[in-house]
Residue, then its C-alpha position, 0 to 999 in steps of 0.5 A: x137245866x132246860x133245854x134252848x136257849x135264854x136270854x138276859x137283858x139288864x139296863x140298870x143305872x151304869x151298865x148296858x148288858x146282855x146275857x145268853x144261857x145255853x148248854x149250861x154255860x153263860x155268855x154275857x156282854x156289858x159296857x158301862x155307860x159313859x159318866x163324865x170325869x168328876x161326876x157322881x153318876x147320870x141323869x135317868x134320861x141320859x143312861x135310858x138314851x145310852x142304853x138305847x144305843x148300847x143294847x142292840x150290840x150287846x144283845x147281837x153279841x150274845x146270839x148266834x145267827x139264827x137261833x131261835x130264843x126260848x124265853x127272855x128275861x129282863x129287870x123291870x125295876x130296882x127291887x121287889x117292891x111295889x113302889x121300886x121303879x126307875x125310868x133306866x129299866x125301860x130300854x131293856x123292857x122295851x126290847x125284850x117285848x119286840x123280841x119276844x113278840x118277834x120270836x114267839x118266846x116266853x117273856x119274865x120279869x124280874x127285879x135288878x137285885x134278883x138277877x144279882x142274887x141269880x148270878x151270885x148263887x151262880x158262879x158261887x157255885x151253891x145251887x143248893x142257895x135256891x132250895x132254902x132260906x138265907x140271907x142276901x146283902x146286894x151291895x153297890x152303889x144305889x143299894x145297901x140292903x140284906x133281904x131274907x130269901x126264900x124259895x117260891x115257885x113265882x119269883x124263884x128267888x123271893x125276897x124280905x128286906x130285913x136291914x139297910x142303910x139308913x143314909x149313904x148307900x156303901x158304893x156312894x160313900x166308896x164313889x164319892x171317896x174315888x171323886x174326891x182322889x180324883x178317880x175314874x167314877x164308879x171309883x171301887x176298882x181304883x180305890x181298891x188298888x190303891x189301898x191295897x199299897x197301903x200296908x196300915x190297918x184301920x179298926x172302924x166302929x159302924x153306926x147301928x140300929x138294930x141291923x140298920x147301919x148308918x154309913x155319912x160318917x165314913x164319908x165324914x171321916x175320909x173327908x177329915x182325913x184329906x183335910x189333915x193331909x193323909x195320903x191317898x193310900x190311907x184314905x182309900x184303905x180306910x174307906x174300905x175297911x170302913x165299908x167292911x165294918x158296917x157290913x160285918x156288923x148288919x151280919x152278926x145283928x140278923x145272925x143273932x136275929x135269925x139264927x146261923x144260915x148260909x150267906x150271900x153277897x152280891x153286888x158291885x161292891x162286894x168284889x172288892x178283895x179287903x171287903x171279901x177277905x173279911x166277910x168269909x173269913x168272919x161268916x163263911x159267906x158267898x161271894x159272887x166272882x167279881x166277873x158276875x158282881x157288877x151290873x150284869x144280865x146273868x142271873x136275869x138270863x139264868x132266872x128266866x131258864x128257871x122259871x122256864x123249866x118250873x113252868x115246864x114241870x108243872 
């Protein structure tokens, strides 16, 4: 753990948040931007222009009057890929080059889906993830891959992607079941309580190349099951042990392909209790609390104390 004082800064897709690492703990801010009652998500100028009215309170938030910040970290892109990029990441870039400028600490970047990783392996509690390799699913909305995660001194947490979804993304299928229901997008909350009244139990095959999945037939089914009358309960259940399904089937396919090794979730997705409940049961995986599974600056802000501290080493 390095001495001062770290700052996180994440503008992804449907969250403004801020995060401050120091004396070992994590203080961290978030709002969601506002998606209109019906609507399946934002136009990418609409969330950089609430980011860009959200983020100054949040990052105030996190600081205390004066103090001197020793190294920002802010996502820069989707993934850690050369072609990942979405305009939403640069508010956050924008103003963490004025603050570093301004106060004369270190800057890194890093990718949204490290930061989740970063603050999975966090309030996991398994450190130990940062020391070997093992097998990441980031989960949520615009997300559903598995990367291969490694050790590395540049990125601290380096990433393969080994499988995803060839279509539908898992919070995509569970959003657009929420807006079907006439829930509050994004819908996992909701959705989520309702199936837990629903005491039925549904058995769902997953579509699988390889460890590729395809997830447009659960959207299909839950659609069929509206049309035929279920009850919002029953489809809400469905959908969620649906989603499950397909991520226990891409995990024994890389188990069988790479061999038994520690896994992590991480995501906005992957707080939900049916999906948790099932995948630790099956695998023993990790689960970030639900607190630090959504959107958030967290593991940016923990990943920037990292790097820090290695720079410092060497």
């Amino acid at each position: 753990m390095a001495d001062g004082l770290f700052l996180g800064i994440d503008t992804s897709n449907y969250t403004t948040s801020a995060a401050a690492v120091r004396g070992g703990g994590v203080f961290s801010q978030r709002r969601l931007l506002p998606v209109p009652q019906g609507a399946l998500g934002l136009r990418q100028s609409d969330a950089v222009f609430h980011h860009v009215r959200a983020l100054p309170e949040m990052v105030e938030k996190v600081l205390n009057p004066g103090e001197k910040i020793t190294a920002i970290g802010v996502s820069d892109r989707p993934r850690d890929l050369e072609d990942s990029y979405m305009p939403c990441f640069i508010a956050g870039v924008s103003a963490a080059k004025m603050l570093a400028a301004a106060g004369g600490a270190r800057l890194f970047r890093f990718s949204h889906q490290a930061g989740h990783l970063a603050a999975a392996i966090y309030s996991s509690g398994h450190n130990e993830l940062y020391e070997a390799p093992f097998i990441a699913f980031h989960v949520s909305g615009g997300t559903t891959e598995a990367v291969l995660v490694t050790p590395d001194e540049e990125h601290i947490l380096k990433t393969k992607p080994v499988a995803a979804s060839l279509d539908l993304k898992a919070g995509q299928a569970i959003d657009r079941c929420g807006v079907m229901l006439s829930l509050a997008f994004p819908a996992g909350p909701e959705l989520e309580k309702l199936a837990l009244s629903c005491p039925d139990r549904f058995a769902y095959k997953p579509t699988l190349r390889g460890a590729d999945v395809s997830l447009s037939g659960i959207e299909n089914q839950f659609r069929r099951m509206l049309e035929h009358g279920e009850t919002p309960q029953r489809i809400a259940r469905f959908t969620l042990e649906a989603v499950a399904a397909a991520l226990s089937g891409m995990c024994r396919a890389l188990i069988s392909e790479y061999g038994e090794m520690p896994v992590l979730f991480a995501g906005g997705v992957s707080s939900c209790s049916i999906i948790r409940d099932r995948l630790s049961g099956e695998f023993g995986a990790f689960f970030a609390k639900p607190e630090y599974s959504s959107d958030n600056a967290a593991g940016i802000a923990l990943l920037a104390e990292r790097k820090y501290e290695k720079e410092a080493e060497g």
